[in-house]
C-alpha positions in Angstrom: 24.6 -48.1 40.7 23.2 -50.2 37.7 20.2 -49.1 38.2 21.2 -45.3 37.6 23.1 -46.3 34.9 19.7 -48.2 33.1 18.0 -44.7 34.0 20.1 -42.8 32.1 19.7 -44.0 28.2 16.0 -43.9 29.2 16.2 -40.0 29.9 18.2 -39.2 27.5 16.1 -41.0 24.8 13.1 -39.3 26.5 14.9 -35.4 25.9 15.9 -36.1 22.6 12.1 -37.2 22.0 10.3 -33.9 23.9 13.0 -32.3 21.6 12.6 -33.1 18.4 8.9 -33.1 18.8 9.1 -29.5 19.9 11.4 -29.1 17.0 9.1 -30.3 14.8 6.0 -28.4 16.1 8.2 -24.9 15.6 8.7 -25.8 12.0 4.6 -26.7 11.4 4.5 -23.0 12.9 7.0 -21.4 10.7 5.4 -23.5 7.6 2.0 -22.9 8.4 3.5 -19.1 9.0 4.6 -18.8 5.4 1.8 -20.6 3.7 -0.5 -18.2 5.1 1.6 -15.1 4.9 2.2 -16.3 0.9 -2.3 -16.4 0.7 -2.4 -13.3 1.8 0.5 -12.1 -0.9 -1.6 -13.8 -4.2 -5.3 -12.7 -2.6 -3.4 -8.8 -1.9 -2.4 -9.4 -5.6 -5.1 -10.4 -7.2 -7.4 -7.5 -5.4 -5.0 -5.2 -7.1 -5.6 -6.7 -10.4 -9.3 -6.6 -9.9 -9.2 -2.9 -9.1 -6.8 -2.1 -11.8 -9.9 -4.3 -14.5 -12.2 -1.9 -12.9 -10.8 1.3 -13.1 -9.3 0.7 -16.3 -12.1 1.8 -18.5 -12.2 5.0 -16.5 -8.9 6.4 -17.0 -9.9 9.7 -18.9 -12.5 10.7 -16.0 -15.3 9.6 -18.0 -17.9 6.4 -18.7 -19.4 5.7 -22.2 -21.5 3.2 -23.5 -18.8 0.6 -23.8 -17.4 1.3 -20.5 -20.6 0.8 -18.5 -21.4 -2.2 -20.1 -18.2 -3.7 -19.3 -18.5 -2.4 -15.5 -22.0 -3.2 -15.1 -20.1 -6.9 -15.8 -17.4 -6.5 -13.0 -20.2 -5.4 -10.4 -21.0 -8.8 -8.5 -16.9 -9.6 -8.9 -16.4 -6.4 -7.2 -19.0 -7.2 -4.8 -17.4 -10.5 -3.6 -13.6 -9.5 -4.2 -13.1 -7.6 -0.9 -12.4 -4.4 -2.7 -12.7 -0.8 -0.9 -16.4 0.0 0.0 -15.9 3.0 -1.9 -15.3 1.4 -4.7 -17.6 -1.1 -4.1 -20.6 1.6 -3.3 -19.2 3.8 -6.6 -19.4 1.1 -8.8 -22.8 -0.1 -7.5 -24.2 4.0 -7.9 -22.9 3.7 -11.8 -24.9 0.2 -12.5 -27.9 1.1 -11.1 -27.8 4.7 -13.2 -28.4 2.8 -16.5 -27.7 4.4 -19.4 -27.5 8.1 -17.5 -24.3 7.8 -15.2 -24.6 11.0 -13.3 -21.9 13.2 -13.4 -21.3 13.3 -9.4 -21.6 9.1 -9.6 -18.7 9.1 -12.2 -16.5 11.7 -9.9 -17.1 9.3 -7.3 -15.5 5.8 -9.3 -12.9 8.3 -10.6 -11.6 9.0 -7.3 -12.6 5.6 -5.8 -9.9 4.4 -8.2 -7.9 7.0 -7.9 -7.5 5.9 -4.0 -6.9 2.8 -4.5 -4.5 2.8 -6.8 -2.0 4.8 -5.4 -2.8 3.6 -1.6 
């Protein structure tokens, strides 16, 4: 009967252990769960800041001189920011137009922006 009774403590230390370390692995889970679901709330945030740079000198529908110049300066940004692809391809149209945007180019980063704004 001793020998049960020496059993025992050793058991129950050995639960309490696989406990707490299965304890402690479900929190690393639920931190490394809200550290990454917190990434993906500053890099959704700061894609929607980028588009709203963008499309900010478009607002009226149209691109002037000092509105190209200042998107022909957002283009590799836009490029590497993991915006829309039809934003991306709209803004690349416009930079490589030079100093004649076509009107059809323009339509298309109007409603690019348009689209992703209000998605």
């Amino acid at each position: 009967m001793r020998i049960l009774h020496a059993k025992t403590p050793l058991f129950a230390a050995a639960t309490v252990l696989l406990v707490s370390l299965t304890g402690c692995a479900g929190i690393a889970d639920t931190a490394s769960s809200a550290a990454s679901s917190a990434a993906s709330q500053v890099a959704e945030g700061a894609k929607k800041e980028l588009i709203k740079t963008v499309c900010s000198p478009i607002k009226d529908g149209t691109i002037n001189a000092g509105d190209l110049k200042v998107l022909n300066s957002m283009v590799d940004a836009v490029r590497e920011g993991g915006l829309p692809k039809e934003i991306v391809n709209a803004l690349d149209d416009v930079a490589a137009a030079g100093d004649n945007v076509p009107a059809d180019a323009q339509a298309r980063l109007v409603t690019a922006c348009d689209n992703a704004v209000n998605s």
